[in-house]
Steps between C-alpha positions, in 0.01 A plus 500: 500500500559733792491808293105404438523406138442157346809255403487214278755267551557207244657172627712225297380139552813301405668738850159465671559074410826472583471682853193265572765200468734684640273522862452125448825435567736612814839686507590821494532512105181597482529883439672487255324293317167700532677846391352656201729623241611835590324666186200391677544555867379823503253513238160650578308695258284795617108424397306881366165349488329182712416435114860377409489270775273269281701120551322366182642766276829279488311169450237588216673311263646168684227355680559167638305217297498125565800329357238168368151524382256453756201328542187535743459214692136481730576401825174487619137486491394863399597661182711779666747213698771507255858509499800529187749201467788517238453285156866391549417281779510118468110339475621287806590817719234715379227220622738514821455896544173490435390228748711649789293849401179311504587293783583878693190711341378626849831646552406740208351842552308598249289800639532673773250332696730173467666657788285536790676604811727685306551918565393668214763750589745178365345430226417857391787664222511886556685700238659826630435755227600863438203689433717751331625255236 
């Protein structure tokens, strides 16, 4: 925000999907097509603490789970080279999955030193934190 403070600012997938298609395609229908509602043009919310700016406070309860039981499947020789494949598959396409993943093993990184050559500045996941919060 200019004025200094902190904004949070919500979004709407089904607008956010359609004006993805929308740029898919040419003409110049595409504005209006990617227009939120006016109720929600304009709708920012002014944050009083970085500790209301939490993203898993709206998500505690609907985590997303696996639609199928899965199953581990080892992939290769050591006990950690494991993967999870769905129990709905078909015997004949899980033996197919699991020989093209068998087949491709040394395209698997398992540690970090799988990767040589690689920047650890890549590889590395930095969280920015507020110390405040």
């Amino acid at each position: 925000m200019d004025d200094g403070k902190v904004g949070i600012v919500r979004g709407d997938q089904a607008i956010a999907r359609k004006c993805y298609h929308a740029s898919l395609r040419t003409g110049n229908d595409r504005e209006s097509k990617c227009s939120p509602p006016k109720s929600q043009a304009d709708r920012v919310n002014m944050a009083d603490d970085f500790a209301d700016l939490d993203p898993r406070e709206d998500f505690q309860e609907g985590r997303v789970s696996p639609i199928e039981e899965l199953k581990q499947i080892l992939i290769g020789e050591m006990p950690h080279q494991v993967t999870n494949l769905g129990t709905a598959l078909e015997l004949s396409e899980e033996e197919r999955i699991i020989t093209l993943l068998k087949r491709n093993l040394d395209l698997f990184a398992w540690h970090p030193s799988d990767m040589p050559g690689i920047s650890e500045g890549i590889i590395t996941h930095k969280l920015s934190l507020f110390p405040n919060v």
